[in-house]
C-alpha positions as CSV (number, residue, x, y, z in Angstrom):
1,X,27.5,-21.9,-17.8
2,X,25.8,-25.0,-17.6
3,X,26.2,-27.2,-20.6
4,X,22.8,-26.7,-23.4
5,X,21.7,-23.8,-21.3
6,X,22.0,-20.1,-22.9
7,X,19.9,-17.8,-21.1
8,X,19.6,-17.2,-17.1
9,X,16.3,-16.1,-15.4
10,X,15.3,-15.1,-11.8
11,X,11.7,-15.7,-10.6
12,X,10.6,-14.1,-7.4
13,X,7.2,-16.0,-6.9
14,X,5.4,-14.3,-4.4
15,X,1.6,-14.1,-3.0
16,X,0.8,-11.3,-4.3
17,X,3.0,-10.5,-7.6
18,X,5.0,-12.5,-9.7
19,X,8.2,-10.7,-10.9
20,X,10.4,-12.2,-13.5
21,X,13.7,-10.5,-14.5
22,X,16.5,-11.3,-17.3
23,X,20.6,-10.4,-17.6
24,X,19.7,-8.5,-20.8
25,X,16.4,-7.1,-20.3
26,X,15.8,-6.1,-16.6
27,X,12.5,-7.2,-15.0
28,X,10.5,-8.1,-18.2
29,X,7.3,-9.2,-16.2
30,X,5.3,-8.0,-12.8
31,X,2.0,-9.4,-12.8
32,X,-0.7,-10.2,-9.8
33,X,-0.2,-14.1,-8.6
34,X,-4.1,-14.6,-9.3
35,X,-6.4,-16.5,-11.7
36,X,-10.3,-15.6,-12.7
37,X,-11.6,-19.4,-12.8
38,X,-15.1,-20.9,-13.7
39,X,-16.4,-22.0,-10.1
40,X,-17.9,-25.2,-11.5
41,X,-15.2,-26.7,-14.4
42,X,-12.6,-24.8,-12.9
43,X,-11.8,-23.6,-16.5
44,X,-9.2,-20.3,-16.2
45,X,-10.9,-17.6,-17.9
46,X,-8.3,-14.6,-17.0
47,X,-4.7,-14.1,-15.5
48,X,-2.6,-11.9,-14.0
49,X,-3.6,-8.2,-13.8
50,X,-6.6,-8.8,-16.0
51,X,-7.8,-11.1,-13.4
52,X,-6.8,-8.9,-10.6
53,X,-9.1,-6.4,-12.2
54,X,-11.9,-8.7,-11.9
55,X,-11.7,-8.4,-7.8
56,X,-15.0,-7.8,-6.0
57,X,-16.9,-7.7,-9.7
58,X,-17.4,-11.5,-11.0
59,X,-20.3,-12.9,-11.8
60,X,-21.6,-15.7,-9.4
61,X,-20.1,-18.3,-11.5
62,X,-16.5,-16.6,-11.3
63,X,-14.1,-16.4,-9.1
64,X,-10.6,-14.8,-8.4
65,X,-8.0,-16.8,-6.7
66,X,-4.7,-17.0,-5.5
67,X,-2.2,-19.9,-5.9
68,X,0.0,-19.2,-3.8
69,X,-0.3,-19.1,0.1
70,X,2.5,-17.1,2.0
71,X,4.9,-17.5,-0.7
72,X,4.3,-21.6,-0.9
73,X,2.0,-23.5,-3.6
74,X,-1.5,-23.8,-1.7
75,X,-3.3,-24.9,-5.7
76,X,-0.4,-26.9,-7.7
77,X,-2.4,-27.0,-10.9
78,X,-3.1,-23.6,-11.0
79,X,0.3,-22.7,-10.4
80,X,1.5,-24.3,-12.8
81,X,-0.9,-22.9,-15.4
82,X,-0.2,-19.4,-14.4
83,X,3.5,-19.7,-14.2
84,X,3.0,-21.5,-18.0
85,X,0.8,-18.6,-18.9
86,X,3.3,-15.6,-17.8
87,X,6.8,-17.7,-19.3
88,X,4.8,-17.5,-22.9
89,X,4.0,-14.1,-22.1
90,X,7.9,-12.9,-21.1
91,X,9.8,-15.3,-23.2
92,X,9.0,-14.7,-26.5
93,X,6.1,-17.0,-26.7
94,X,8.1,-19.8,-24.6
95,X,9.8,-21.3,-27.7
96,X,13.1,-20.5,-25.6
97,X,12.1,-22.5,-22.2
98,X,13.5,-25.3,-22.3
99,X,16.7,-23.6,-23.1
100,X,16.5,-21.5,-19.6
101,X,18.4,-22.0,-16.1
102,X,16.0,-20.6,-13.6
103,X,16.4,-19.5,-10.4
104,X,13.2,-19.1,-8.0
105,X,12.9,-17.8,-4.2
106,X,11.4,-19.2,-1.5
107,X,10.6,-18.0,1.7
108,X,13.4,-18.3,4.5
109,X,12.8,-22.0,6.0
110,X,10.1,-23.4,4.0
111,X,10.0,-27.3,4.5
112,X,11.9,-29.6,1.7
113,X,8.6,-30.6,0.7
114,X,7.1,-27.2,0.3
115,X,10.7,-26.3,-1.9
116,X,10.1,-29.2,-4.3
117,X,6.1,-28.5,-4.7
118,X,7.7,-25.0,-6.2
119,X,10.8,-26.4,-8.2
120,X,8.1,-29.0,-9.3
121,X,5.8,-26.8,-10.6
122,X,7.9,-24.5,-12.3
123,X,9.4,-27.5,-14.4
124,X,5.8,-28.2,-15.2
125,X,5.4,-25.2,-16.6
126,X,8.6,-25.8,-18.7
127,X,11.7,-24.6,-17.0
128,X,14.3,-27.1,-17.2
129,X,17.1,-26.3,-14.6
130,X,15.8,-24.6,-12.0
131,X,17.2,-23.9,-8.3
132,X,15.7,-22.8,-5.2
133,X,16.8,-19.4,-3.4
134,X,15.6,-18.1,-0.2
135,X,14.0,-14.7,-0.5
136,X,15.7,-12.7,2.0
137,X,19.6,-14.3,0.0
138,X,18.4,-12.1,-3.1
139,X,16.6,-9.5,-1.8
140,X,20.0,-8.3,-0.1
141,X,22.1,-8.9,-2.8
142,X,19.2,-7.1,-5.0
143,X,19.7,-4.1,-2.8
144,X,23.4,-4.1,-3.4
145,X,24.3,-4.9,0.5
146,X,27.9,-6.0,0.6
147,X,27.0,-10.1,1.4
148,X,29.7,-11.5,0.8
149,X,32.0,-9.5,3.4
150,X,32.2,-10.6,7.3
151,X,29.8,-8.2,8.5
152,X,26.3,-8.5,9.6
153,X,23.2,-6.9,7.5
154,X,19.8,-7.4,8.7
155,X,17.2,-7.3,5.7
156,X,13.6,-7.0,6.7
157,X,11.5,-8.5,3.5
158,X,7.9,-7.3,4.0
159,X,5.6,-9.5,1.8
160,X,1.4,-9.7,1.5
161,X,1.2,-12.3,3.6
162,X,4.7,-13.2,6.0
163,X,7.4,-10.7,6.8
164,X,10.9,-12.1,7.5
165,X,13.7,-10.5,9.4
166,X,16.9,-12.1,8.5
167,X,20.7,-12.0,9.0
168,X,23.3,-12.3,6.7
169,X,26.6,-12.3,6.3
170,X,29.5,-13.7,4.2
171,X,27.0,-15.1,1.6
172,X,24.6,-16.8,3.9
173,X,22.2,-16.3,6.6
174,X,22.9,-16.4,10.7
175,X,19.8,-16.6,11.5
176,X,16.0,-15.8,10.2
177,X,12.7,-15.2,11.9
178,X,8.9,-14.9,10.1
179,X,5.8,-13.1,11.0
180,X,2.6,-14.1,9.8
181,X,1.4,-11.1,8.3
182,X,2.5,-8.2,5.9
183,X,0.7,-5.5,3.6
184,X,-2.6,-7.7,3.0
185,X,-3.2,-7.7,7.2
186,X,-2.9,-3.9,6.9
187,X,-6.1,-4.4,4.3
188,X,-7.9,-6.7,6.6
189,X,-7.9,-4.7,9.4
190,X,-9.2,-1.4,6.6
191,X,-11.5,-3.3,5.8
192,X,-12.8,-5.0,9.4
193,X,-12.6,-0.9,10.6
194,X,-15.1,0.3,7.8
195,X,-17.4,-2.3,9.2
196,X,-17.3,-1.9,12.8
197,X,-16.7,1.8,12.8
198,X,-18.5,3.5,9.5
199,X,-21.1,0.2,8.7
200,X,-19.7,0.1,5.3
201,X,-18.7,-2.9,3.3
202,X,-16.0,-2.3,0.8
203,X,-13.8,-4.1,-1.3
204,X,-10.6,-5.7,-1.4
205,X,-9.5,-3.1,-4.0
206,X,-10.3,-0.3,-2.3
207,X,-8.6,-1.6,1.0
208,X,-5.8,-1.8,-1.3
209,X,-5.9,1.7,-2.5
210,X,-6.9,3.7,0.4
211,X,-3.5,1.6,2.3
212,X,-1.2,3.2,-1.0
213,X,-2.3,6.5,-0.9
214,X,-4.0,7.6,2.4
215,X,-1.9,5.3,5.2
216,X,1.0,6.7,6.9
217,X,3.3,4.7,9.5
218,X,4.4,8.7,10.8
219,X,2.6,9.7,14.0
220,X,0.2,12.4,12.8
221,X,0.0,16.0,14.3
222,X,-2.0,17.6,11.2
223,X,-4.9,15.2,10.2
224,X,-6.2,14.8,6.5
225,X,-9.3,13.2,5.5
226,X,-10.8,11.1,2.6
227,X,-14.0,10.1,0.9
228,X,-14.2,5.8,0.6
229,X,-17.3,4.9,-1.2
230,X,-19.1,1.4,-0.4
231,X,-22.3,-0.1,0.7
232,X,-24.3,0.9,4.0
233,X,-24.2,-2.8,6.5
234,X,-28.0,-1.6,7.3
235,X,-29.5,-0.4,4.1
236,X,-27.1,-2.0,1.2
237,X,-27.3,1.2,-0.4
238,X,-24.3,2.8,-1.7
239,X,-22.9,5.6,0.5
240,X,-20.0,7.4,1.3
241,X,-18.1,7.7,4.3
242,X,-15.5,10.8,5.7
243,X,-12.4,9.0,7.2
244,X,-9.0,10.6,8.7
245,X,-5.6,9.2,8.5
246,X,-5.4,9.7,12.1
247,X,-8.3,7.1,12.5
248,X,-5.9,4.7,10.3
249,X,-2.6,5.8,11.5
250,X,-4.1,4.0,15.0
251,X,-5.1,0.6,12.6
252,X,-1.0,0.7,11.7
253,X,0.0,0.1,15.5
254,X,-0.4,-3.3,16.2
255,X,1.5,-4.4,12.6
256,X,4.3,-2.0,13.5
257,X,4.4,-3.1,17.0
258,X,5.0,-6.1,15.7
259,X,7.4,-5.7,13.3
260,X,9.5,-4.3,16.0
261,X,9.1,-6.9,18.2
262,X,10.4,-9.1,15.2
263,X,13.7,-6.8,14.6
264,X,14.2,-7.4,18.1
265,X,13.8,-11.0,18.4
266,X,16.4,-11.3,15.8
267,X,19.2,-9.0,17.3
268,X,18.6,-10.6,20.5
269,X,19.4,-13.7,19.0
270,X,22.4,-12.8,17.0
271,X,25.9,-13.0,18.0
272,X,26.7,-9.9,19.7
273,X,28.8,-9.2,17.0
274,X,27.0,-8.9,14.1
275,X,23.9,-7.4,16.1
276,X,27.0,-4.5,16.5
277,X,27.6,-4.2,12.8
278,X,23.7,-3.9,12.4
279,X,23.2,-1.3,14.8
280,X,26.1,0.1,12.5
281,X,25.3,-0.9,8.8
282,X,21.4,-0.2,9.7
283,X,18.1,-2.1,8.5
284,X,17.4,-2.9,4.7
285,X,13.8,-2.7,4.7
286,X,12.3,-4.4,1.0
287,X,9.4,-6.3,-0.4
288,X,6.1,-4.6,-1.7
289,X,5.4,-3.5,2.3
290,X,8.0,-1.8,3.2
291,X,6.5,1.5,0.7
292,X,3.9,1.8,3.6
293,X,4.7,5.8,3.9
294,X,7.1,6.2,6.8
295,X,8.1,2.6,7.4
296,X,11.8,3.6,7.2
297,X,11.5,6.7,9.8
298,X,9.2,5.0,12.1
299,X,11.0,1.9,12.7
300,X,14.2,3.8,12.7
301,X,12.6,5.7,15.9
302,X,10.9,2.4,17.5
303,X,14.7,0.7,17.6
304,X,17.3,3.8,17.5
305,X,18.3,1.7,14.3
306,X,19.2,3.4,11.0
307,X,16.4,1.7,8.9
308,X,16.7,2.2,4.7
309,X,14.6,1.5,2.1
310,X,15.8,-0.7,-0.6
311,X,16.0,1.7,-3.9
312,X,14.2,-1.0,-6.1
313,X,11.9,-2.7,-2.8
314,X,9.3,-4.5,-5.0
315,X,11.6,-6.2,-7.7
316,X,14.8,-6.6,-5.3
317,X,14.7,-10.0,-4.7
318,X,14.3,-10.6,-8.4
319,X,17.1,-8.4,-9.1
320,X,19.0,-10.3,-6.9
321,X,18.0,-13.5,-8.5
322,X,19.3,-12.0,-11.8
323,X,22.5,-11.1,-10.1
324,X,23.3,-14.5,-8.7
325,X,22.2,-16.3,-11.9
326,X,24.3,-13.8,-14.3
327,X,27.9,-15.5,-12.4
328,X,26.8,-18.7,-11.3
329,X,30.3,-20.1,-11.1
330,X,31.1,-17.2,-8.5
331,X,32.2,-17.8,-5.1
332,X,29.5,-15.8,-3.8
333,X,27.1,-18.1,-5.8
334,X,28.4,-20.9,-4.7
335,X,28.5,-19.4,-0.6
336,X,24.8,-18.8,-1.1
337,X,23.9,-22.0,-2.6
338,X,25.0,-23.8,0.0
339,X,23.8,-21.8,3.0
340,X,20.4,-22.3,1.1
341,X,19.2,-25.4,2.5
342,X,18.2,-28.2,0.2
């Protein structure tokens, strides 16, 4: 344990939630990465999930925003202010922080600068020792793939905005490649559809919800429909529009196309023997995306790959973080410190 330290923490700071996990308590805080702010002063007036709530409803004055940018610090100050916000919240009031060894992910190959903007502004906020992980490092130890052994494991982290496809083995990664979009493009393109097809504006949150509960990835042959209320491009009256998850399942084709152009890419460029023990060992799908209904089975039939979701998908990679930090003078630690780039 390192010397004046007593407690370990794992931070998985993402772009769309914030998930921060202990040894002794589990994950103790999941929260929206957003801020309600006074346009003008910039004064914070919410955070978190109460500011989250705000979406699509503020006053002209207000605003909602997000700190984070594909898993990098786009605002600095705000970033730090939420990240000082949420430590008070999750460690008893933040009396402890200075006491804390934290360790934060990153996505796979963000630049040295982009690394220290984070590790900067979570010593801002108070952390003393903190050390940089690459997402897709945790997220397969969070999901309990065997790392550390001489075998290849692809994990496929689906995030709001980037979705990496990496491969690991013996504690570090072979390879890693990134695609620019995730679970918020599936919400853009809702919400460009209801436009151009229905001429009805709606919000982000109800994008949001009619992607969780109506979407499927599964090629339909019984069709379902839905009511989604907004307000009519023409009139600006409120209406409400019929759709089918048929007419969505179609929005889904171009993201999964691409996701499996993505798995692809990366066993193409693997040694031929680990893209073996993959075809093998199957895909670990995790990250808040991958519960898109059918991800698992239809990726599985796009690339004759056995494809699994993670049991735990939104808090794996702080799990993992909490699994790495609870040994840190491991081997396996130590492997995946070092494959982690400075």
């Amino acid at each position: 344990m390192w010397k004046g330290f007593n407690q370990y923490i794992g931070i998985d700071l993402g772009t769309s939630h914030t998930v921060i996990y202990t040894k002794d308590q589990g994950v103790i805080l999941r929260e929206p990465t957003v801020l309600a702010v006074e346009k003008h002063t910039q004064e914070i007036v919410a955070y978190g999930t109460e500011a989250y709530d705000m979406t699509g409803k503020t006053p002209a004055h207000l605003e909602v925003i997000s700190p984070l940018h594909d898993g990098v610090i786009a605002d600095f100050a705000m970033s730090v202010a939420l990240l000082k916000h949420y430590f008070k919240k999750a460690l008893k009031g933040g009396s402890l922080i200075n006491r804390l060894h934290m360790m934060v992910s990153v996505p796979c190959g963000t630049s040295t600068v982009k690394r220290r903007a984070v590790q900067d502004a979570v010593q801002q906020a108070g952390g003393k020792k903190v050390e940089i992980v690459e997402c897709p490092l945790a997220s397969a130890l969070g999901s309990e793939l065997p790392v550390h052994e001489p075998t290849g494991h692809m994990v496929v982290n689906i995030g709001a905005g980037t979705t990496q496809a990496s491969m690991i083995s013996l504690g570090g990664m072979a390879d890693s490649y990134t695609l620019n979009k995730g679970g918020k493009s599936i919400e853009r393109a809702i919400l460009e559809y209801m436009k151009k097809k229905h001429n009805l504006l709606i919000g982000e949150l109800t994008a949001e919800w009619i992607k969780i509960t109506f979407c499927t990835a599964l090629l339909l042959e019984d069709d379902e429909t839905m009511e989604v209320p907004g307000n009519d491009m023409v009139s600006g009256l409120p209406r409400k529009v019929i759709i089918s998850k048929k007419e969505l399942n179609g929005l889904l084709n171009e993201f999964i196309s691409d996701l499996v152009h993505l798995i692809r890419i990366s066993l193409e460029k693997s040694p031929p023997e680990l893209a073996g023990d993959v075809i093998g060992n199957g895909i670990m799908l995790c990250g808040g995306g991958a519960l898109l209904a059918g991800l698992d089975r239809r990726l599985s039939e796009e690339t004759n790959i056995p494809v699994f979701l993670a049991d735990d998908p939104i808090h794996c990679t702080a799990i993992g973080l909490g699994r790495m930090v609870n040994e840190p003078r491991t081997s396996l630690w130590q492997q995946m410190m070092q494959a982690s780039p400075k």
